[in-house]
N, C-alpha and C positions, 0 to 999 in steps of 0.2 A: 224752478223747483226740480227737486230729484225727483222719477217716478219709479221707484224702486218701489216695491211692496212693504220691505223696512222701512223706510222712508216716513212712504205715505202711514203706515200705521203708527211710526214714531210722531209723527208732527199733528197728525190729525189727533190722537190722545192731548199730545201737550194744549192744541186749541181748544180743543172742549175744556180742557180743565181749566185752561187760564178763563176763558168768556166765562164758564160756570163761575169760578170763585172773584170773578169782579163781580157779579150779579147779588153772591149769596152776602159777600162782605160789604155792600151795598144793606142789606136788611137786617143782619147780622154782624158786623163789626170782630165780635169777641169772638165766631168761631176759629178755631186753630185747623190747621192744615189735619188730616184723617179724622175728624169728625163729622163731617156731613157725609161723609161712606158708611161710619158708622150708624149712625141714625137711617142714614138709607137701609140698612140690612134692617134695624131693628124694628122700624115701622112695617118691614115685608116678614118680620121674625118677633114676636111680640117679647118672647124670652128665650138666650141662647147662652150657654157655656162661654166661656172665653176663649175657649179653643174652636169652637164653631165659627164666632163671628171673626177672629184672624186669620182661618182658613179660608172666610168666605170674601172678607176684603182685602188679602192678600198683603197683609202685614206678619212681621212677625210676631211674639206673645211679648216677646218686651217692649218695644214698640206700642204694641196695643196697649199693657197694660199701665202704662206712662199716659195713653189718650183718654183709657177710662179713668184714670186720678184724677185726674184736668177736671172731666166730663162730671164725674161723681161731686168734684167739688162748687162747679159751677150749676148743679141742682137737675143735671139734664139725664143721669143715669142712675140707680139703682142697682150697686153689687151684691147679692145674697151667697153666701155658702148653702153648697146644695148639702141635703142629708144624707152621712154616708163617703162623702168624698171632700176630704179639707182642702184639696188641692184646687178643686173647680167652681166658678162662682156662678149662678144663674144670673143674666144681666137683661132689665127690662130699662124702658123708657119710662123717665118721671112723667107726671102731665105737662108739664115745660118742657121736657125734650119732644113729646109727643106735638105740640102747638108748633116747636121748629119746624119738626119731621114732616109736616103737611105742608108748610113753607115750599122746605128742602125738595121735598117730588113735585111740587107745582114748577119750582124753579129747575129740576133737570127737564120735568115736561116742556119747558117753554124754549129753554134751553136747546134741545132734541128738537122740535120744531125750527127752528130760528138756524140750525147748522145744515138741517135737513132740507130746507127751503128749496126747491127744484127737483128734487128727486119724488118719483109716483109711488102710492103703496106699496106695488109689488116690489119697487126696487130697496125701498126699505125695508120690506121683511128679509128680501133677500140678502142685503147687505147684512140685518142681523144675526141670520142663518149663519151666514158664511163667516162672518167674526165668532160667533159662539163654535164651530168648526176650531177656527186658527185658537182659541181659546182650553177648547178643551186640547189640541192639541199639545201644545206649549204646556197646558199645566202635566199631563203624562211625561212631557220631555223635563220638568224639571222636578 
């Protein structure tokens, strides 16, 4: 293996995602690829703009707006036009996205647990520290 810091931050994402969406597509089948980020924001965000939750999971607005069609149609999301602005939709979780959604954080928790396995608290806060660091970084640089 490379141990480059690119590297390791490259390969280390691509594993959590692949482990995670064998787990989720295990209990969930039909979800499509950017919808369990989605739901993840929405469950910590009860109701947000559409330009909120693209910002916050790093997609773009067409993009997103292609996952909430899907999502809308599939009964798992709720688009409202807010008052005042035709352009912005407020977006909540149905009670069937909300029933995923607790799913979905059980399974990054288990998920996070299980990748984590040998590392002591502190070095996992600190690794969190220091990713939400390279994080906030990266997003100023881009």
């Amino acid at each position: 293996m490379i141990h480059t810091l690119h590297f390791q931050l490259l390969a280390a994402h691509t594993l959590f995602q692949r482990t995670f969406l064998k787990h989720i597509h295990r209990v969930y089948p039909d979800l499509l690829p950017g919808q369990p980020k989605v739901i993840d924001f929405l469950m910590r965000t009860p109701s947000a703009c559409q330009r909120e939750i693209a910002d916050a999971c790093l997609l773009e607005p067409p993009t997103l707006s292609l996952i909430l069609r899907k999502m809308e149609r599939a009964g798992l999301v709720i688009r409202k036009k807010t008052p005042g602005n035709r352009k912005n939709s407020a977006v909540r979780l149905t009670a069937k996205g909300k029933q995923i959604g607790e799913k979905i954080l059980e399974l990054f928790e288990e998920n996070e647990q299980r990748l984590c396995r040998g590392l002591r608290k502190n070095e996992c806060t600190a690794l969190s520290k220091a990713l939400r660091t390279i994080f906030d970084n990266a997003r100023k640089e881009a």
